[in-house]
N, C-alpha and C positions, 0 to 999 in steps of 0.2 A: 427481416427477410420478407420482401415479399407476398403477398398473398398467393399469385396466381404461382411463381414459382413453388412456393410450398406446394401449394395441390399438385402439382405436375410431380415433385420429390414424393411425396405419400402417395400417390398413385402407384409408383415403382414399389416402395419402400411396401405397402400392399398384399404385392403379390409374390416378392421375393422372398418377405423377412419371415411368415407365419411357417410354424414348425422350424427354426433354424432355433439351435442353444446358444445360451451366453456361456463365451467359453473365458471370456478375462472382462474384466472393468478396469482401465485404468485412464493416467491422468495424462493428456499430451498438451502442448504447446498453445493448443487452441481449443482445447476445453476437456471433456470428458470424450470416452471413446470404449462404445462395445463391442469386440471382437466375435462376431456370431460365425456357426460352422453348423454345416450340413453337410452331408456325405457327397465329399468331390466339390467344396467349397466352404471359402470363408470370406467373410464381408466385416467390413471395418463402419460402425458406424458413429460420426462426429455428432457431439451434440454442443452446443457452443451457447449458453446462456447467460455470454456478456452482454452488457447493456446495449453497449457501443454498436454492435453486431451479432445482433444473436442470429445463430443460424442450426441448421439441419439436415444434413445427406453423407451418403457413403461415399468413404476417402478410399484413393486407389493406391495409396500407399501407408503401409504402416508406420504411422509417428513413434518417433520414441521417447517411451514414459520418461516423466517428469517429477520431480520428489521436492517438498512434500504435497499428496495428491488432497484434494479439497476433501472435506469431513464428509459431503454426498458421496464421492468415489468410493470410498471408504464403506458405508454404509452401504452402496449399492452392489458394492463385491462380492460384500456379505449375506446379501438377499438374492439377489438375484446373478449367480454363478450357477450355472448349471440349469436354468431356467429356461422353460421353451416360448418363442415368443406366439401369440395366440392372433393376435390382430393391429394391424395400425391402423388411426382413420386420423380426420381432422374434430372436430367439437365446433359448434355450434357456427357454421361456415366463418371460422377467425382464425387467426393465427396461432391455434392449440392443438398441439396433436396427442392423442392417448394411443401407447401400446401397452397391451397389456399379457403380462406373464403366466407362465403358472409353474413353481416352483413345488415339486411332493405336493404335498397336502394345499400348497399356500398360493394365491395370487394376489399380484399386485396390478397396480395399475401408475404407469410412468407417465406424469401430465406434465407436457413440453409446450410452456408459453413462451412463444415468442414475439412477446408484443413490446417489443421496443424497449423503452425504459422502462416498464413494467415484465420485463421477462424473469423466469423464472423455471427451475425443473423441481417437481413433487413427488413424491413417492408415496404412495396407499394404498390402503389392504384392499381386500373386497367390497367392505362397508364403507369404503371412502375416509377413512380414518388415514389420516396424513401419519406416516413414519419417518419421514423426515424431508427435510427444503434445502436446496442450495441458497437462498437470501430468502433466510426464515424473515418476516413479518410480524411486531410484537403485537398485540390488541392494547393500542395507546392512539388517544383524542377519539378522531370520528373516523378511523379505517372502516372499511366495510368489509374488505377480505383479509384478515389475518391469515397468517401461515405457518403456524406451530405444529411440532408436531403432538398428537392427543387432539388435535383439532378437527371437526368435518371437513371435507374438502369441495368448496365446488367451485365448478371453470367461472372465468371471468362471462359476462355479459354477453350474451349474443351479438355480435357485430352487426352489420348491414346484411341485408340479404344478394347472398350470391349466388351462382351456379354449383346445384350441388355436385358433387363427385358421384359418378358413375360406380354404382355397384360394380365389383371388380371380382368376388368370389362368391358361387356357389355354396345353397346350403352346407355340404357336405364337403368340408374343410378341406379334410385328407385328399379329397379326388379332385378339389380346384389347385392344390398344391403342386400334383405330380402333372396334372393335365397342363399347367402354366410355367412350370419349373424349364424345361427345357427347351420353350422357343424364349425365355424370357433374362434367363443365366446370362447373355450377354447384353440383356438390352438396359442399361441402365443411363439411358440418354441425358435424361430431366436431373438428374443425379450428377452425373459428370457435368454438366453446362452449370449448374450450381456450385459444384467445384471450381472451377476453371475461373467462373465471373467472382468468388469469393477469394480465392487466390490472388486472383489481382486486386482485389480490393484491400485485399489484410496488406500485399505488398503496398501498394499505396499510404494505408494509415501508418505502417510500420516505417517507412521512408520519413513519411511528414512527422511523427512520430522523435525518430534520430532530428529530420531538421531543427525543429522546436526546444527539443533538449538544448544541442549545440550552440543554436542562437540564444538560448537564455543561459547557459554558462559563458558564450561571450559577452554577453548585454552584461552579465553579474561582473564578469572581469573588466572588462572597459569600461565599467561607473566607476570602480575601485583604483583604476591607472589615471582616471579624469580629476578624483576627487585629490589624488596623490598630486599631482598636477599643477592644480590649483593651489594646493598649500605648501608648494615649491614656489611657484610662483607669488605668492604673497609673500615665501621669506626672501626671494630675489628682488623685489621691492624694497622688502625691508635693511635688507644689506646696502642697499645704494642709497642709504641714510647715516650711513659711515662716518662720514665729514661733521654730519648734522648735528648728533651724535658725541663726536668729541669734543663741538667748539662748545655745545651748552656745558658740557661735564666741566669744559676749561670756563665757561663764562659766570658759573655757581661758585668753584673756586677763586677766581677773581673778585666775588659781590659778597667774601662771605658777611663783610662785616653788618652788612646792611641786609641779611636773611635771614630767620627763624624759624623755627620747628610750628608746620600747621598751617603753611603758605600751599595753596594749590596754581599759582602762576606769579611770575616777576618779571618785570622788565629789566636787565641786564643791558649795562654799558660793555661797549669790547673797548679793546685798546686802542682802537681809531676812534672812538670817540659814538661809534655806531651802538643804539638799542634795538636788541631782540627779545622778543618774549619768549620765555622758557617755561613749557610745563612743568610741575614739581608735586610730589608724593607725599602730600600732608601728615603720611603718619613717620615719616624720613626725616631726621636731620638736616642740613645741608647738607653737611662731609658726604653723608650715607647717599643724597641723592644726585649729589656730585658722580662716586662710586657706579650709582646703578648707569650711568649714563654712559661713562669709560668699559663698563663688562658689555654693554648692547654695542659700543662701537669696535673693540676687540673682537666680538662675535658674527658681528657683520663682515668685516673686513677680513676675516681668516675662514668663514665660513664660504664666500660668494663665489672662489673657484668649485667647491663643491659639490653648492648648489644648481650652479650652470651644466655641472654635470648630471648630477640627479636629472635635471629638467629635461635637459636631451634625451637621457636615456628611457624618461616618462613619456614623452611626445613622440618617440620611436617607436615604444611600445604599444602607444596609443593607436599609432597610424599600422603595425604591422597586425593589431585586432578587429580594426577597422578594415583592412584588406580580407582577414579569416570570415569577417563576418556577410562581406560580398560574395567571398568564394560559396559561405551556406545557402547561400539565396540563391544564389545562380546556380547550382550544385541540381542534375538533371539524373543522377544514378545513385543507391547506397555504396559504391566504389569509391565516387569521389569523397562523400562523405567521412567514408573511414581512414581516406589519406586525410584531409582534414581533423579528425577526431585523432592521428596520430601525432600530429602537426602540434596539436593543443595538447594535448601531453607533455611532447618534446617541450613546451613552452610553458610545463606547468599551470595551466589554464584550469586543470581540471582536479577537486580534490581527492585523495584515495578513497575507497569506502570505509565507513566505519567498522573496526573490530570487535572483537567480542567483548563481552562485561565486564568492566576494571573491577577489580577487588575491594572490599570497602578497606577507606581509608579508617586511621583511628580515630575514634570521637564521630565518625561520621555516620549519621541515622541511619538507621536499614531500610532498604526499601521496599518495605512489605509492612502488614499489619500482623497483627499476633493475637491471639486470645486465646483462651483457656474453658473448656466445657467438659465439666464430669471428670476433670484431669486428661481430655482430651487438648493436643494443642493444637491448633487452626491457622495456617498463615498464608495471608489474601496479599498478593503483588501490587503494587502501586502503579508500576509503570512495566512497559517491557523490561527494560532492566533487571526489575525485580521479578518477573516472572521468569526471566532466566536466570535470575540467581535461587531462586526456587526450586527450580526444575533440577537444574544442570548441576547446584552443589550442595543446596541443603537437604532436597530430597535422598530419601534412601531407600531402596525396593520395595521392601512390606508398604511403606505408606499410599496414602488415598491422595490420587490426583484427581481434581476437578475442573471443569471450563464450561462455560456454559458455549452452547452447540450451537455451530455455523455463525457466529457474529463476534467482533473484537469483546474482549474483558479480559478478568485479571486472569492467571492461576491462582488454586485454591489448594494446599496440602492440608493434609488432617494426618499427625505425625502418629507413626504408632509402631516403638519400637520394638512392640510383644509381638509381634504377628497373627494379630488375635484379629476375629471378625469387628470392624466397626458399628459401633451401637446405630439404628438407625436413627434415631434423635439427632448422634451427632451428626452424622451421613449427610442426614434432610438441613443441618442448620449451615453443615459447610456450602451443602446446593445451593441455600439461599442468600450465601455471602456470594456464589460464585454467578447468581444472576442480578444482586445488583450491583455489583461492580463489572456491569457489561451493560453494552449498546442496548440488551431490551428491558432495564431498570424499569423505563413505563410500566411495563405489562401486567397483567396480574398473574400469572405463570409464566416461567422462561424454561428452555428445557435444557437442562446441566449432564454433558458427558460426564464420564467418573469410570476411572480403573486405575490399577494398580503403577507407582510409580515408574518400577523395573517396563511395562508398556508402551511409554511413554520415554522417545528418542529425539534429540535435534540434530536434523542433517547437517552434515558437513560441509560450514558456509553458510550454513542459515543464518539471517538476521536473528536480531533476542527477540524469545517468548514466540520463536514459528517451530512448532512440534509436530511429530508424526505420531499416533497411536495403531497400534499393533492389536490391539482389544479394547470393547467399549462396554460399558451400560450408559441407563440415560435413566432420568429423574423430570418431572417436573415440578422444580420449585418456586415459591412465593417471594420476588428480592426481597431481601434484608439487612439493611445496614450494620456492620462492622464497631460497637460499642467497644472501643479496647480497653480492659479495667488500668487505672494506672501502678504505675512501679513494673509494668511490662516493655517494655525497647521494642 
């Protein structure tokens, strides 16, 4: 986003947002979204901290939620629901905006980078203590700003110097609120132009987006009809060696008497009088290479109407993916597209998605790791697979799930069929299985959700190992590799 755009968005965003509540968090299409309400109004605010396009301003219509919502949404529900917002501004004239909350007793402070490939949204208390990150940051090689949470928090770098923004409110909060609230209720210009230029830009990516797909499943399908092709083609070749074929197979039975086992060529007389050289399979008899000579010309010769069929029907193929693949290029609408994308369908082009986790077969390893502490049992996922076979059939209510927060890794169960509190020892040694079998292994703390199995749901449709939790704690533990003793599966 933008720089000057931003300021013009917080300019508005300002004078609008201070004194409105956060009345829901939740997760839309294009990123996170705060639904704030003030007496005789509510305002829908996007916060979009993809890389691709991170962006910031209030939507004139309400998205609707998305399942399951990012592990931030989540968190921010929970903090900040019912929270009044205090102030928005920019930070150190760059692409970072701070609003800050105050929740009963608590405030935070919401720090919205938007700085390209390094964007990112933070959540912190008063003392700047980070409670949680949408693309947490481990402290691994020479980073300079990690982003955990138990971590300080502070903004990136001062940019360049800009034009600062204009003080927009009076000491006295409350009286610049009501004094600006009603010639300002409808003025939300810089806001909507940032909507409207965003919308077409998401439509754009999202177009090119469908293109790029379509042409790389027909580029994947049209290598696969080419390569088919070719190896039709090399046996139509080889079929029209039919004749060739037979007269050596006859020209071997002819020569037997004057051939031997462990000849790799002979010069063969025919019956006219004429010699040919035949190649011959040194580890073959004659008779035997006689034999192979008459199955390649039988093969040949009953196989070549087939093949010519095959080939046509591969060269059809080839040129009617070759036509699908101009229509994507040339394709100026998502309409045409989707007649296209139905087109490839009809024509098999394109494969189903993957279902959910086949069962293990017999004799086939589990996929997950096991171990055993204090008679406590602990089982770490391998792969998504394993993490929904974890979750989804070996878990049971009482027991202890874990993941470590906001980044890929395994699941972690810590089994406990007594319903009894987990010891922390074991607690802290599953955390630490559940932070190094994740993306922040580097770090030297990673911070590991944990709660109760029966919490912990996969939407319907989900890919394996993508959960939604219903309740959280959080730990920060030290990775540690998974030592399975053996005679464990």
């Amino acid at each position: 986003m933008q720089y000057e755009m931003l300021v013009s968005v917080v300019e508005e965003l300002a004078v609008l947002l201070p004194g409105m509540r956060v009345r829901r968090v939740f997760e839309g299409a294009e990123g996170m979204h705060l639904l704030l309400h003030c007496p005789g109004r509510d305002l829908i605010l996007l916060i979009a901290p993809e890389r691709t396009m991170p962006r910031l301003y209030l939507v004139t219509k309400k998205p609707v939620a998305v399942t399951p919502p990012h592990s931030m949404v989540l968190y921010l529900r929970s903090h900040l629901s019912g929270a009044t917002v205090r102030s928005v501004s920019i930070v150190n004239n760059d692409r970072v905006v701070q609003a800050l909350f105050s929740n009963k007793d608590a405030e935070f402070r919401l720090m919205i980078e938007l700085t390209g490939s390094q964007s990112n949204v933070v959540l912190a208390d008063a003392a700047s203590v980070i409670q949680a990150v949408y693309f947490p940051l481990p402290e691994v090689n020479d980073r300079k700003r990690p982003l955990l949470a138990g971590l300080t928090y502070a903004p990136p770098h001062a940019g360049q110097p800009r034009p600062a923004m204009m003080p927009l409110q009076p000491e006295n909060k409350e009286d610049a609120i009501s004094s600006h609230r009603p010639s300002l209720m409808n003025d939300t210009q810089a806001n909507r132009k940032a909507e409207l230029f965003f919308e077409e830009q998401v439509s754009i990516a999202t177009f090119e987006q469908q293109r790029n797909e379509l042409s790389s499943v027909l580029a994947k399908a049209l290598a696969r009809v080419l390569r088919r092709s070719d190896a039709l083609s090399a046996e139509l070749a080889l079929s029209g060696r039919a004749e060739e074929f037979r007269k050596a197979g006859d020209l071997i039975l002819l020569n037997l008497a004057c051939l031997e086992r462990g000849r790799e060529q002979a010069e063969l007389a025919s019956y006219d009088g004429t010699v040919l050289s035949v190649r011959l399979d040194p580890r073959y008899s004659p008779t035997r290479n006689a034999e192979q000579y008459f199955k390649k010309y039988k093969k040949a010769k009953s196989g070549r109407a087939i093949v010519l069929s095959r080939l046509a029907q591969a060269r059809e193929e080839a040129g009617s993916l070759q036509e699908l693949q101009s229509a994507v290029s040339e394709a100026s609408d998502a309409a045409t597209l989707a007649r296209i994308r139905c087109d490839m369908d009809a024509r098999g082009c394109r494969k189903a998605p993957q279902g959910a986790v086949k069962p293990l077969r017999a004799g086939e390893p589990p996929p997950f790791r096991r171990t055993v502490l204090r008679g406590w049992e602990i089982f770490v996922g391998k792969n998504a697979a394993g993490n929904d076979y974890l979750t989804t059939r070996l878990a049971r209510p009482g027991d202890t799930w874990l993941h470590a927060e906001g980044m890929p890794g395994s699941h972690v169960l810590v089994r406990n069929p007594g319903n009894v509190p987990v010891p922390a020892e074991v607690l802290m040694k599953a955390a630490s299985y559940a932070a190094f079998y994740s993306k922040g292994r580097g770090a030297r703390k990673v911070p590991v959700t944990y709660t109760l199995a029966s919490k912990v749901k996969k939407p319907s449709g989900a890919k394996p190992g993508m959960v939604v939790l219903s309740e959280r704690q959080s730990v920060m533990a030290v990775p540690e590799e998974l030592r399975e003793p053996r005679g464990i599966g």
